[in-house]
N, C-alpha and C positions, 0 to 999 in steps of 0.2 A: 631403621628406615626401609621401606617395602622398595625393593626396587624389579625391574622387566623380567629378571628372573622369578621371584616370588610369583609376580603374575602367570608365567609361565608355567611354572608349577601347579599351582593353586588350578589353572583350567585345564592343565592337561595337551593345548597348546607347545609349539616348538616360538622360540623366542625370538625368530627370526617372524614367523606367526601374526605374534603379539606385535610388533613394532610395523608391521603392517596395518594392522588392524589401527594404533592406536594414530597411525600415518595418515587413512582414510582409501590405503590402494584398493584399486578395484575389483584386484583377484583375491580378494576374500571375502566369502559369503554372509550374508548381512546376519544369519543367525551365528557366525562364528563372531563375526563383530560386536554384534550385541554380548554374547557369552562375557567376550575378552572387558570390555567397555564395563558391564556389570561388577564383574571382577574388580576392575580400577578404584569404581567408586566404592566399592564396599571396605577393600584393603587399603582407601585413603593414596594411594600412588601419586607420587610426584616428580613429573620427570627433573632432573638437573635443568635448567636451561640453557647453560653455557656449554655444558658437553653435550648438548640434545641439536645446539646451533655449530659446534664443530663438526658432530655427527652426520647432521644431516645436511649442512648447508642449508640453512634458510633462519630467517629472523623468527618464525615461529609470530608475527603481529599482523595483523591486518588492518591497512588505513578502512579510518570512513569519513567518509563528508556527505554534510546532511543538508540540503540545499530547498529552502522554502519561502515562499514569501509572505509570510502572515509577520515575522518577525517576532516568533515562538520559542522557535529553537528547538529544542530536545522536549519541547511541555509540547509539541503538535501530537496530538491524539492517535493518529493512526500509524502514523512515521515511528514516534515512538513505539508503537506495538510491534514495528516490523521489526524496527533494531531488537529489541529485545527477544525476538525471537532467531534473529539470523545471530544472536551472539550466544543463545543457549546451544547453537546448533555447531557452533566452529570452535565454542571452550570446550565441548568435551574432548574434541580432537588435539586442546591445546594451545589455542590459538589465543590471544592477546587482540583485543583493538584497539587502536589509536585513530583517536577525533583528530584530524586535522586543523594547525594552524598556519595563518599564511606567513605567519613572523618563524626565522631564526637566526636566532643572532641579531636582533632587533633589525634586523631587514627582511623585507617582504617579498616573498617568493610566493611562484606557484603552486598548486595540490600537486601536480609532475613533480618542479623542485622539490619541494616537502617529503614527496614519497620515496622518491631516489634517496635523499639526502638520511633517511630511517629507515632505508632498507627494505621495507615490507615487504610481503610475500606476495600479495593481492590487496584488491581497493572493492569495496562496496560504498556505490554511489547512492544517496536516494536526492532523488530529483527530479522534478514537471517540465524544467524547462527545454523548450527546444533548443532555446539562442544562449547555453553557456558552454561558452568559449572554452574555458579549464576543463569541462568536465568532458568535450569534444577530444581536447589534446589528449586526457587521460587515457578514455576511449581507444585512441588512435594509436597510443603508444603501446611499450613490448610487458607494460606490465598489467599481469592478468586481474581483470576489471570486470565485474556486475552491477549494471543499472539498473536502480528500482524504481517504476512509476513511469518508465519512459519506454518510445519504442525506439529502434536501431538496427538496422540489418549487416549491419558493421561491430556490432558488439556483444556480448552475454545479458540477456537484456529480462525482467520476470514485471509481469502485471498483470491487475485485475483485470476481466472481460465487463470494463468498460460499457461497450458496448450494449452489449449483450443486456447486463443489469438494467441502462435505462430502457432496453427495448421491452425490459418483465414491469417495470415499474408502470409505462404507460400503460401497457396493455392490461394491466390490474386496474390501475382508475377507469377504464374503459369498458371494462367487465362490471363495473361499479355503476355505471349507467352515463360515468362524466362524458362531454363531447367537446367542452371549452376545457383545454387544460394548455397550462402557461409554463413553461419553464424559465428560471432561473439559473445559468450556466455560467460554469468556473470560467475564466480568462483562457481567451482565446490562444494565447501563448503555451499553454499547457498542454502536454496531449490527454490528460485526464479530461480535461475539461473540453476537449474537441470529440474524445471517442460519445461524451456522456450525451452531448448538441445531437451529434452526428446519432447515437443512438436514437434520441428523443425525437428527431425529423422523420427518420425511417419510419417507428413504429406509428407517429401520428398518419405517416401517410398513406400504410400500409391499411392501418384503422378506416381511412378516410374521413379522414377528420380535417377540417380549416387549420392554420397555420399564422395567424395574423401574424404581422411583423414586430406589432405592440406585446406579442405573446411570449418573445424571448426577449430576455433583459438580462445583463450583465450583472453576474453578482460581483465581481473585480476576484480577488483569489482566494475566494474559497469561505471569506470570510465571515463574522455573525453581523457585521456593521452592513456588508454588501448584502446581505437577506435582505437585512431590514430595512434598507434603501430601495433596493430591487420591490420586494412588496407593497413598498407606499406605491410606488409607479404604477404597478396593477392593480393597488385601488385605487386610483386614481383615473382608469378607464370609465368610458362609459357605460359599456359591458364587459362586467373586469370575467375573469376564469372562475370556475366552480370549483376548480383542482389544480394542484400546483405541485411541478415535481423539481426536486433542486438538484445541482451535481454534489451536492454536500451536506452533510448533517449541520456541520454549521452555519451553511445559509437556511437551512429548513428553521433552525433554533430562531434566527434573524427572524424570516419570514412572520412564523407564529409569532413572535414577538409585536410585530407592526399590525398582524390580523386585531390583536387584541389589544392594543392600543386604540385601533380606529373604531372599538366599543363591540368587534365581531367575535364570531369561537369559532375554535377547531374543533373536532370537524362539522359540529352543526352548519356553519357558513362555508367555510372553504375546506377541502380536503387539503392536505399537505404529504409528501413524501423526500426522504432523506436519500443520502447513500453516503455508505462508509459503517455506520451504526458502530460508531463510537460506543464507551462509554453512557455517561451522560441519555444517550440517546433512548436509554430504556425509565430513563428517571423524572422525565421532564413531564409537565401536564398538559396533553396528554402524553404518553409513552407515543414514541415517532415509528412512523413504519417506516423502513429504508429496509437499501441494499447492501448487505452483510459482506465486507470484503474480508477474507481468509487469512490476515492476518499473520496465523502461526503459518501457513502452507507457503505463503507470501515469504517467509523469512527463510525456510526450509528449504524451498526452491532455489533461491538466492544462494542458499552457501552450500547446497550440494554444484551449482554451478562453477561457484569460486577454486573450491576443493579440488574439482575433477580440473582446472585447468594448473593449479597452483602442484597437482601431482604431475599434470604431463607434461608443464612446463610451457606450452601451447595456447594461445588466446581460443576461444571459444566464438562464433556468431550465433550464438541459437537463443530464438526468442519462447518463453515460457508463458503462457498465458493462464492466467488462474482463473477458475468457476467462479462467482458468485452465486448470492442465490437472496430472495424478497421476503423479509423477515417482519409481517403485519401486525399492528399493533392498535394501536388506537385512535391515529390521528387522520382516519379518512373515512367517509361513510358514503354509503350506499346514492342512489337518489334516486326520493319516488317519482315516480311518474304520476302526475295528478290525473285523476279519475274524472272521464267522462258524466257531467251530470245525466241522472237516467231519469227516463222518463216518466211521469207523475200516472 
């Protein structure tokens, strides 16, 4: 059985070193880290956990609670993308996650209760909602906590630049020649869904561009039903939008779905644009252009925050903001400008 001394050996490392490194402390340098880490996985290394949890003091698990409203679960497309990268990033160092349930001992407790009650080390939350309650107290309490998808100036907090995304997305159909362009936006309860409005207002009005009232519609959260609800609505207008930008690849998928129902194409008749760019979203007919959220950096950020506070024992307030970036595809075109008849 390879144990911290083997490692130690094998890099050359002092073992006091290694037990740093594979701890995640900060005074050691990320090319010693990597060395020691390489090592680990190549020699197969498995710490004890019960001498590694008397040793160290700490559970070595990290709660997660995954909080969304589609009524998905762990199959939501981008949420899962994140966990899955925020759990590559905190197993190498060790670490265990635990999904939270509200039941123990067949009685129902809080993600607080729950978490006290297993010990963990740290909690990663992913969650839009402003108005939850549990996920405030979590928050609020002494145990070190990172929210994803949300903002807080009270907490370790990592998200997309929002923002930022839908102010590329309009300003591309704009450049495109569109000037009626509609948006379709997540629920207002979200702050995904407020940063995406809030982007999509700025850049139309920065544009100078009209703003009808009929031009924003609810897609409710996020979903492919709400697209395609939201989209009848716009065609539905008298003079419905040329272009149409969603806070979601899911409502974009809706959308198209109702364009081509009602006997139209994309993008011959309406442009359309996504964000999040799923999966899926490079597969559909046609391939969607949307806004590319980061995903892997998304999950990275998240448990270097968790780490640094779960080493210093210390909550953390620092809010982490991720790049996106406009990823064009095929579902928006240009628009001619029709040509002055010339003179005979």
């Amino acid at each position: 059985m390879v144990t911290i001394y083997d490692i130690a050996k094998e890099t050359g490392y002092s073992v006091t070193t290694v037990s740093k490194a594979l701890n995640n402390y900060s005074d050691v340098s990320s090319k010693t880290k990597r060395a020691i880490l390489d090592a680990v996985e190549e020699m197969g290394y498995l710490p004890n956990s019960h001498a590694r949890t008397l040793t160290t003091k700490k559970s070595w698990t990290i709660g997660v609670i995954f909080i969304e409203s589609l009524g998905v679960g762990m199959k939501h497309p981008f949420f899962n993308a994140v966990i899955e990268s925020f759990r590559k990033n905190v197993e190498v160092l060790g670490y265990d996650l635990l999904f939270a349930s509200r039941m123990i001992n067949n009685q129902q407790k809080s993600y607080l209760e729950q978490f006290k009650y297993r010990g963990v080390d740290g909690v990663v939350v992913v969650c839009s909602l402003f108005d939850d309650v549990q996920v405030k107290e979590l928050m609020d309490s002494s145990i070190p906590t990172v929210v994803i998808d949300l903002h807080s100036k009270e907490s370790a907090v990592v998200n997309s630049d929002n923002f930022a995304g839908s102010y590329k997305a309009v300003e591309y159909l704009y450049s495109l020649g569109h000037q009626s362009i509609a948006h379709i936006a997540g629920h207002a309860t979200t702050f995904a869904g407020q940063e995406r409005r809030n982007g999509f207002m700025t850049s139309m009005k920065t544009m100078g561009l009209d703003i009808p009232d009929e031009y924003v519609v609810n897609g409710d959260y996020f979903s492919r039903e709400g697209g395609y609800k939201a989209m009848k609505q716009l065609l539905s207008l008298p003079n419905p939008p040329t272009a149409i930008f969603t806070a979601a690849d899911s409502l974009a998928i809706g959308a198209m779905e109702a364009i081509k129902d009602a006997g139209y194409q994309v993008p011959d008749d309406f442009s359309v644009i996504g964000f999040d760019d799923i999966e899926l979203a490079q597969f559909i007919n046609p391939p969607l252009t949307t806004v590319r959220q980061d995903t892997e950096l998304i999950g990275e950020e998240s448990a270097d925050l968790l780490i640094k506070q779960i080493n210093s024992q210390q909550k953390i307030a620092q809010s982490v903001v991720v790049p996106v970036d406009l990823v064009i595809r095929d579902s928006c075109k240009a628009l001619v400008k029709e040509e002055s008849s010339k003179p005979s």
